[in-house]
C-alpha positions as CSV (number, residue, x, y, z in Angstrom):
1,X,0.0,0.0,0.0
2,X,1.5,3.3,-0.8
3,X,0.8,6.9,0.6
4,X,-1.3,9.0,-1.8
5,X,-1.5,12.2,-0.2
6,X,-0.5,13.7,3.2
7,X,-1.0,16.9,4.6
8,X,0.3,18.9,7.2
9,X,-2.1,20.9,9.2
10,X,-1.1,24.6,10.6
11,X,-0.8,25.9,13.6
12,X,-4.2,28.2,12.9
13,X,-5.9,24.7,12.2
14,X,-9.1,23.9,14.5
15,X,-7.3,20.4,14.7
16,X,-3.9,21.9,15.8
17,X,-2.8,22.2,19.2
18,X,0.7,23.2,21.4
19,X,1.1,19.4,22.4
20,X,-0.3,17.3,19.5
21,X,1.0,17.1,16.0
22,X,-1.7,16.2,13.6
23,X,-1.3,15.2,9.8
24,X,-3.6,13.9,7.4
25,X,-2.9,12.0,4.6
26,X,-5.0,8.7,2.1
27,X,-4.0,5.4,1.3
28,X,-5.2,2.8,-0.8
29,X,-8.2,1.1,0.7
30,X,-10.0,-1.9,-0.4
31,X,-12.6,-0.2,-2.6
32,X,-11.5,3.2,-2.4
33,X,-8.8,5.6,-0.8
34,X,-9.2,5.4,3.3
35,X,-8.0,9.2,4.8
36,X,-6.4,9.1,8.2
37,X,-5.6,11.6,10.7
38,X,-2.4,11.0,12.7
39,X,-2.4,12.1,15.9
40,X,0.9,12.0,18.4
41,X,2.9,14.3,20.9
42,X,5.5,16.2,19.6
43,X,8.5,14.6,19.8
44,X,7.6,11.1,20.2
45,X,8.7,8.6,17.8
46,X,8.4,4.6,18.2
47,X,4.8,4.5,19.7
48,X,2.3,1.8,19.4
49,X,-0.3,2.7,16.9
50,X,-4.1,3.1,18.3
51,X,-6.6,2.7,15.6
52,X,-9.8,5.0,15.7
53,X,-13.3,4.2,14.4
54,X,-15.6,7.0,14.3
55,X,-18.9,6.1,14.9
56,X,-22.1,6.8,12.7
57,X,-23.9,3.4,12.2
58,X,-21.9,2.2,9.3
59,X,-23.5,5.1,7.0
60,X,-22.1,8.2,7.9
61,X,-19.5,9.8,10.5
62,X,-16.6,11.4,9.9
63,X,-12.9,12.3,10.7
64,X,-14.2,15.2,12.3
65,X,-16.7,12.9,14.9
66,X,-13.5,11.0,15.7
67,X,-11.7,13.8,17.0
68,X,-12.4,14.4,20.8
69,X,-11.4,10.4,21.1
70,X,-8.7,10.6,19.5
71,X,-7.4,13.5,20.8
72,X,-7.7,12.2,24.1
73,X,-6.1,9.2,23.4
74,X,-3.1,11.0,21.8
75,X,-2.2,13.3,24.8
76,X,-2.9,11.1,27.8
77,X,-1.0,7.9,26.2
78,X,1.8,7.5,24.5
79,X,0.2,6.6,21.4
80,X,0.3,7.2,17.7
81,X,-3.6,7.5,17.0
82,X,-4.4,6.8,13.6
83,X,-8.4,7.9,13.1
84,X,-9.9,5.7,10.3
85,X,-12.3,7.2,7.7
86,X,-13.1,4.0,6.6
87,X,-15.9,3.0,3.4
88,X,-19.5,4.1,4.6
89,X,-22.3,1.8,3.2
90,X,-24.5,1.6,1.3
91,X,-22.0,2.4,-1.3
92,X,-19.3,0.2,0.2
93,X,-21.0,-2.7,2.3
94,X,-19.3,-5.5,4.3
95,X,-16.4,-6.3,4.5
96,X,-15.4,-2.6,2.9
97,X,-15.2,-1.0,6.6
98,X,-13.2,-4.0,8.5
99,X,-10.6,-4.6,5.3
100,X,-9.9,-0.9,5.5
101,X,-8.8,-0.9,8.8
102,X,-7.0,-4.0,8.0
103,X,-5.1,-2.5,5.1
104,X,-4.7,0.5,7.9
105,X,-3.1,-1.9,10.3
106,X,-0.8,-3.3,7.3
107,X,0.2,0.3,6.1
108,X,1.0,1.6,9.4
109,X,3.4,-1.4,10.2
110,X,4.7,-0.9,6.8
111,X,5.0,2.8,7.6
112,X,6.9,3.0,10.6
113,X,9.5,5.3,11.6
114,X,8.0,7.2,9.1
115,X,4.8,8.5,10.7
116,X,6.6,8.1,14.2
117,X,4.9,4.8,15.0
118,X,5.6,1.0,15.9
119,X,3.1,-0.7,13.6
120,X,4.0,-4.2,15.6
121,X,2.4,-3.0,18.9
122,X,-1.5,-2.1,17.9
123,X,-4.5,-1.3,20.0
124,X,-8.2,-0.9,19.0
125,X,-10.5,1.7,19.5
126,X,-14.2,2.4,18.4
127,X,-17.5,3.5,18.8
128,X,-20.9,2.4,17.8
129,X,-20.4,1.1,14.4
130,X,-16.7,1.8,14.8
131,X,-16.9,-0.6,17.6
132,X,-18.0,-3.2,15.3
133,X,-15.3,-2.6,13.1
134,X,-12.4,-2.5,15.4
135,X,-14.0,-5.9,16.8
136,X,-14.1,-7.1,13.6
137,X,-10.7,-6.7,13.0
138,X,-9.8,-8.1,16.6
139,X,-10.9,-11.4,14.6
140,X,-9.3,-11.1,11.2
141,X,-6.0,-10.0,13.3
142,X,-6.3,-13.5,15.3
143,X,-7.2,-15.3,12.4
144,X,-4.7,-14.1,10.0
145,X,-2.2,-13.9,12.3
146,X,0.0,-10.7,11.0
147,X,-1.6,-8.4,12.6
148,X,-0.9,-7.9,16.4
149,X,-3.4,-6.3,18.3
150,X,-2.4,-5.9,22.3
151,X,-5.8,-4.2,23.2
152,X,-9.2,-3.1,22.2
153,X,-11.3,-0.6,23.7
154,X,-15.4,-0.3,22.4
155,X,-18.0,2.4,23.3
156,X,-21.5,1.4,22.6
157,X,-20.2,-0.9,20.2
158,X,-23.1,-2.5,17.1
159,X,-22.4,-6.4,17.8
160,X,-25.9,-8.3,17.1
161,X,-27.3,-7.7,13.5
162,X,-29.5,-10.3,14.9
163,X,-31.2,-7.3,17.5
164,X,-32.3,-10.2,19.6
165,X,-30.4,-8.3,22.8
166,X,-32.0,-5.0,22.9
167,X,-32.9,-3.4,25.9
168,X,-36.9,-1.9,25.9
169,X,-36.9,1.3,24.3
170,X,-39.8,1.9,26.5
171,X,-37.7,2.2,29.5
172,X,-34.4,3.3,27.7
173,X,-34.2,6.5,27.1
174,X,-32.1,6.0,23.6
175,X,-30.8,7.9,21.1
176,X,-30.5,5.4,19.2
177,X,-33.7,3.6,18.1
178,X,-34.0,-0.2,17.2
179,X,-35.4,0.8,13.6
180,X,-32.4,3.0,13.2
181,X,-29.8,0.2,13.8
182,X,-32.3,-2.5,12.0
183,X,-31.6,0.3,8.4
184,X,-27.9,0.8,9.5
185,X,-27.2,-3.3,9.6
186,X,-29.3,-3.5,6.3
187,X,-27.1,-1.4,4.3
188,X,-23.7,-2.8,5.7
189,X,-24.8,-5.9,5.7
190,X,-27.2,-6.6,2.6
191,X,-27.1,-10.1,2.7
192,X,-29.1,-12.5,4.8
193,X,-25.5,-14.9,5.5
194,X,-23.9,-11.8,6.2
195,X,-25.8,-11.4,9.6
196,X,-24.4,-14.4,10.7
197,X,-20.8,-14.2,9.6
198,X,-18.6,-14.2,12.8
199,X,-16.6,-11.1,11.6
200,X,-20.1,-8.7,11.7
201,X,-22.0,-10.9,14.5
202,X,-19.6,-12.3,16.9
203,X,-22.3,-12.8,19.7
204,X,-23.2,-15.8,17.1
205,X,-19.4,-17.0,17.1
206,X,-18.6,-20.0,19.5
207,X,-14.5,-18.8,18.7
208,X,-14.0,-15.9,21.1
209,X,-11.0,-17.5,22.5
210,X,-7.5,-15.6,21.6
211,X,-9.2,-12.1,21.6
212,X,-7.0,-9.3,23.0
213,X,-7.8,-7.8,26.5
214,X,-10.9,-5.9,25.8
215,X,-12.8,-2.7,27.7
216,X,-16.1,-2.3,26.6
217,X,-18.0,1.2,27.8
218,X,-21.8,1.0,27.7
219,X,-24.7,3.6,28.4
220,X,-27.5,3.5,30.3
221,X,-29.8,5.1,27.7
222,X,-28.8,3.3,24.7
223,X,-30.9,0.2,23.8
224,X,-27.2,-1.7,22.7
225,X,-26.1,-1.6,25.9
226,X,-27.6,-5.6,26.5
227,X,-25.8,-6.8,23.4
228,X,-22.5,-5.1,24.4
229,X,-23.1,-6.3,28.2
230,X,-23.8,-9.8,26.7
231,X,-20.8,-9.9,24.6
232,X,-18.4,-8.7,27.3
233,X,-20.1,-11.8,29.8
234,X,-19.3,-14.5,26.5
235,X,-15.8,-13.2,26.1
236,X,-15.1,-13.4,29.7
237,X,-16.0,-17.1,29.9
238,X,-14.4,-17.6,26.7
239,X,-10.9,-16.7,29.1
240,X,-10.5,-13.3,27.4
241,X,-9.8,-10.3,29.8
242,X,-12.2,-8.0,30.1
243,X,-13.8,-5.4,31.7
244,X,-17.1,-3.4,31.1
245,X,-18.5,-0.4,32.5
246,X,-21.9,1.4,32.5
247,X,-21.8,4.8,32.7
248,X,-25.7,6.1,33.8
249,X,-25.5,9.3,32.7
250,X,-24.2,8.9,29.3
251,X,-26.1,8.1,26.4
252,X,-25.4,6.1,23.0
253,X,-23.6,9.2,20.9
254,X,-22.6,11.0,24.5
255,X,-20.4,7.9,25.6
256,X,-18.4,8.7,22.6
257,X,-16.9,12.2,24.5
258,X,-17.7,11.2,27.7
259,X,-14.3,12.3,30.3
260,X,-15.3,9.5,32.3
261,X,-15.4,6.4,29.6
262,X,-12.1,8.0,28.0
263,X,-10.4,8.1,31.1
264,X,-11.1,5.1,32.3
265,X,-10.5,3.3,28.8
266,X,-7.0,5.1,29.3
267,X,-6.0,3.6,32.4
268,X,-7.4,0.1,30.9
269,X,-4.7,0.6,27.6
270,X,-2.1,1.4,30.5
271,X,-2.1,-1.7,32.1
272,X,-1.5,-3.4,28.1
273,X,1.2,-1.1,26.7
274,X,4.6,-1.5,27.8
275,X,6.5,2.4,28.2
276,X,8.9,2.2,25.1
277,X,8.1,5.4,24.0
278,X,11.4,7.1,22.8
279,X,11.8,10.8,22.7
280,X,14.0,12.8,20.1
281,X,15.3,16.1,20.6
């Protein structure tokens, strides 16, 4: 995979900050070009790369709806954040979204010193149907087995296709409605078999062993937060560490931002990531 544009952004960018360098730049993707936006402290060089996945339910987001995350993540770890603007459907449906951020994965071990990062040491990151997509690849990374994935943290992840886990949207107060993820799941995910394939439905998969540690943030008023609750339960049986957390105040686009969930996701990629961050002068 090659580089087909990058871009520096400006100190007078909304993007730019005192701590962070940001950059922008496209690769090849699997039906079309992916953008990224890089996100590290200045100075840093040899970090693990953290991929982003905006959320949007698989047919919009942006970049832009990334940012807060992966800002975060970039100043309170020692990180190379890569946000992924992954294929949206129903132009580009399954597997478009999950083999770009495998491509993503590929280029930025390829990559390297060159964008500051260590492309062996990678850790996960998404929300709503980002968090499908980072758990997706969580599963082609173990299954293929030259991708290295250390960690994964999910917020409000879209796991069932199925919607047999959702909680009553007469006593949630959602954001989210079950008809809006039943027409999200439709257009990412066309075809009937689809549903059930392991990659886009893992609470149907009976191979959860060999997953990496996993935090999975959930919100009170968010009719997913039973499926994500139910999939955190099957991986810890299936012997993969976990931990999930309900946060009652947030709700299913608010657990995206939320200082709490971040935070606490922070302190969960601490405990994976071992501090070989090296600093140039």
């Amino acid at each position: 995979m090659r580089t087909t544009h990058s871009r520096g952004l400006s100190a007078g960018s909304p993007w730019a900050t005192s701590s962070l360098e940001v950059n922008e730049l496209q690769i090849a993707g699997y039906e079309s070009n992916i953008r990224l936006r890089l996100y590290r402290r200045a100075g840093l060089r040899s970090l693990p790369v953290m991929l982003y996945f905006h959320g949007g339910a698989f047919v919009g987001g942006s970049l832009d709806d990334a940012d807060i995350a992966a800002r975060h993540f970039a100043e309170h770890l020692s990180v190379l954040v890569i946000s992924v603007g992954y294929s949206l459907a129903p132009k580009h449906p399954f597997p478009a979204a999950l083999e770009d951020g495998y491509r993503t994965a590929r280029w930025a071990e390829g990559a390297g010193r060159a964008i500051g990062g260590d492309g062996k040491r990678v850790l996960l990151a998404g929300h709503c149907a980002g968090g499908h997509v980072a758990n997706g690849l969580a599963f082609v990374a173990r299954d293929r087995g030259d991708v290295r994935i250390a960690a994964q943290a999910l917020f409000s992840p879209m796991l069932d296709p199925s919607m047999t886990c959702l909680a009553d949207e007469r006593v949630v107060d959602s954001d989210i409605s079950p008809r809006q993820c039943l027409a999200s799941y439709r257009a990412y995910l066309p075809q009937a078999s689809q549903r059930m394939h392991p990659y886009a439905a893992p609470l149907e998969s009976s191979r959860l062993a060999g997953l990496p540690p996993s935090f999975i943030a959930t919100a009170r008023n968010d009719v997913l937060h039973v499926e994500a609750e139910t999939y955190a339960a099957r991986l810890i049986g299936a012997g993969v560490p976990t931990q999930v957390m309900r946060y009652p105040n947030a709700t299913h686009e608010r657990i995206a931002y939320d200082p709490q969930a971040l935070q606490d996701a922070v302190r969960f990629f601490e405990c994976h990531l071992e501090p070989r961050a090296v600093t140039v002068g």
